[in-house]
C-alpha positions in Angstrom: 5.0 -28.4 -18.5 3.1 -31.1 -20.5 2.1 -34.5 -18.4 2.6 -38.0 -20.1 -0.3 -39.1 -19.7 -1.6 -42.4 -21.4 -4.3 -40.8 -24.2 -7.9 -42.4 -24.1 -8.2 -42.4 -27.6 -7.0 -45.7 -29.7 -6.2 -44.0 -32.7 -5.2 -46.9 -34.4 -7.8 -48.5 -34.0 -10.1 -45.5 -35.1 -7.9 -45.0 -38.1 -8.3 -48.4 -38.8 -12.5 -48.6 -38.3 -12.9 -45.2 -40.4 -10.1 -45.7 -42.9 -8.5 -42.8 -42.3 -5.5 -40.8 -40.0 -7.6 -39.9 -36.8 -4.0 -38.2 -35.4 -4.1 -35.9 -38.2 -7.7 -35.1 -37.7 -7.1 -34.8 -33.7 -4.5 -32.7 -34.8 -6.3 -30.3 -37.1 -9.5 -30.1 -34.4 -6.8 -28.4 -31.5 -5.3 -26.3 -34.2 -9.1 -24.9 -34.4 -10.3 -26.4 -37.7 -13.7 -26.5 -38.0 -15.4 -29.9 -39.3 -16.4 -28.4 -42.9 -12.6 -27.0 -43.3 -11.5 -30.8 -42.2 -14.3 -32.1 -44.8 -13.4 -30.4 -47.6 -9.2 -30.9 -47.5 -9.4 -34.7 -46.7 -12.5 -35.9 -48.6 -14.3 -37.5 -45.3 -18.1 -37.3 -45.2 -19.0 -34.7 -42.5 -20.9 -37.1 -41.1 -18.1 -39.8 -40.4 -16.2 -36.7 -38.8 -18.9 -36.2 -36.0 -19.0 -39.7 -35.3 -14.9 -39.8 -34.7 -15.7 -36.5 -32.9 -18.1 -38.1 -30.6 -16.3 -41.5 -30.0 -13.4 -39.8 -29.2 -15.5 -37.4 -26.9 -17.2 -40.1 -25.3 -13.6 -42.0 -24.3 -12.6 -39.3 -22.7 -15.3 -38.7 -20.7 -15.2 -42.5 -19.5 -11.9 -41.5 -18.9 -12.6 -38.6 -16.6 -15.0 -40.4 -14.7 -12.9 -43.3 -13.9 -10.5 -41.3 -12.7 -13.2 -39.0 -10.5 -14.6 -42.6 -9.4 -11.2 -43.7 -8.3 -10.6 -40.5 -5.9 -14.0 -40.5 -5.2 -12.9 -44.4 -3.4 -9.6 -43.5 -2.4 -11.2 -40.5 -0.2 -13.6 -42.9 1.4 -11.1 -45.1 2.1 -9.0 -41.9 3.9 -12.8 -41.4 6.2 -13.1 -44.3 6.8 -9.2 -44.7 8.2 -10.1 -41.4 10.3 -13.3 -42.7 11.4 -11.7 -46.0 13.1 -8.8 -44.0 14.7 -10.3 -41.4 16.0 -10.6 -41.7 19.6 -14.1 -41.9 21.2 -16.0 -38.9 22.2 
């Protein structure tokens, strides 16, 4: 079962920095497309391609470790709970 989950990625505002349709390229990457194929049917420089690559890379990452920061604080917070209930020894 997929998850709705809010996507990282700003693809219009990608599409709109590199002039081209990032969802299509996103698309074509999962599909297993390697970045020369990708080149050569849409016309991008290969270069421009690695840097869409790596933003969009790099927001997910931030993305993961947000998330791994914000359990990361919500477990503390459960401690520290247990820590001031728990009876003396």
């Amino acid at each position: 079962m997929l998850k709705n989950k809010k996507s990282p990625v700003d693809e219009k505002k990608l599409s709109k920095k590199y002039r081209t349709n990032v969802s299509s390229l996103i698309r074509w990457w999962k599909n297993g497309k390697s970045d020369v194929e990708i080149a050569t049917a849409t016309g991008i420089d290969l270069l421009t391609l690695k840097k869409i690559k790596s933003e969009i890379e790099i927001a997910h990452r931030r993305q993961r470790l947000e998330q791994k920061k914000a359990s990361l604080e919500l477990d503390q917070a459960s401690k520290q709970r247990q820590i001031f209930f728990r009876p003396l020894i």
